[in-house]
N, C-alpha and C positions, 0 to 999 in steps of 0.2 A: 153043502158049500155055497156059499152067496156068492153072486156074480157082479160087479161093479159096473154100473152103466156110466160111459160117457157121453154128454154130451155138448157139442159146438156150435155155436152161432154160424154156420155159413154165410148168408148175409151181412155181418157185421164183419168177417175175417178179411181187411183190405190187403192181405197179402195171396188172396186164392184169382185174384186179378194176374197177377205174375205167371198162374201155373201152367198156364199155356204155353209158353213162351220154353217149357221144357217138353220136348218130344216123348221122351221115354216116361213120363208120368200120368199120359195116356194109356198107357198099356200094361204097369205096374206100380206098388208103392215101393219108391227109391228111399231108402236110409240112410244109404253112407253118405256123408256131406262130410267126414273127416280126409279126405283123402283125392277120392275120384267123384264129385259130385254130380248132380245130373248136368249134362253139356244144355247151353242155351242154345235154340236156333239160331240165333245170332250169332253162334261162334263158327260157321262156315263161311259170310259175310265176314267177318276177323282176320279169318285165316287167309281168306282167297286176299285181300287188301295186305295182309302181312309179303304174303308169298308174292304178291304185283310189285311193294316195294324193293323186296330183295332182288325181284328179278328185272326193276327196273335200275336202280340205284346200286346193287353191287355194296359192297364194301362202304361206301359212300351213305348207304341208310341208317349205320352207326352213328353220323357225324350229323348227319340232317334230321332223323327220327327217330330212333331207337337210346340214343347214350342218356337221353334224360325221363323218358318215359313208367320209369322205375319211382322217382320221385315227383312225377305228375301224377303216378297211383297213389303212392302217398301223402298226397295234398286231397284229391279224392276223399280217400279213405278219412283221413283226419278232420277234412269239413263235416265227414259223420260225425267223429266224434265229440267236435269244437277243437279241436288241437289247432295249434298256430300252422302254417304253410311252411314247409321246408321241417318240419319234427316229429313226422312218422315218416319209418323207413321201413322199405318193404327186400324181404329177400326172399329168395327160393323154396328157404323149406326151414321147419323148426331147429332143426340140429344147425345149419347154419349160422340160425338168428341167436341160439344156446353160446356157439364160438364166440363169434362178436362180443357179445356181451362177456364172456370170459375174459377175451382179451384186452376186456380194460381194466383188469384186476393184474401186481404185481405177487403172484403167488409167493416166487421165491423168497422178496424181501419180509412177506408176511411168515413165511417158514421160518425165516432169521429171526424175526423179531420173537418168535413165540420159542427159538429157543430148539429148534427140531434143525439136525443136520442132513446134509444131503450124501445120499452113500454112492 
């Protein structure tokens, strides 16, 4: 049986710059990136700043920092991609973004139209 060697440029991979900045990929290879990724050290600096806000601001951190913060990612994000500002939108999770997108489809009048009744 033949064995397949790979090999990678380390020096050339300018994304092995990053890998530090993940704790846990010092001490094992992380796979899952669909779901629960490796957490960045910078997400306890995040969180302690998130949890200062609420604990300063109360209620009041929706209206001052939090209510738009959803589509400042999506400006983010969309400067990746060249998208214009304000036309990527970010939600929670796949099945949400699945809804949404459902919910700009008139099912029933397309039931009608194709001739299918409803029971």
């Amino acid at each position: 049986m033949s064995q397949i060697q790979l090999s990678h440029d380390t020096d050339s991979d300018d994304l092995l710059r990053y890998r530090s900045q993940f704790p846990i990929l010092e001490r094992t290879t992380y796979l899952i990136s669909n779901s629960l990724g490796a957490m960045p050290a910078g997400v306890y600096d995040a969180m302690r700043n998130y949890a200062d806000t609420w604990a300063t601001l109360g209620v009041r951190a929706w209206e001052e920092r939090w209510w738009m913060l959803a589509a400042e990612v999506g400006d983010l994000i969309g400067a990746l991609m060249g998208a214009p500002r304000g036309s990527v939108a970010t939600l929670p999770n796949v099945t949400t973004c699945q809804a949404v997108v459902a919910s700009c489809f008139d099912f029933f009048r397309e039931a009608q139209q194709s001739g299918l009744q409803r029971s």
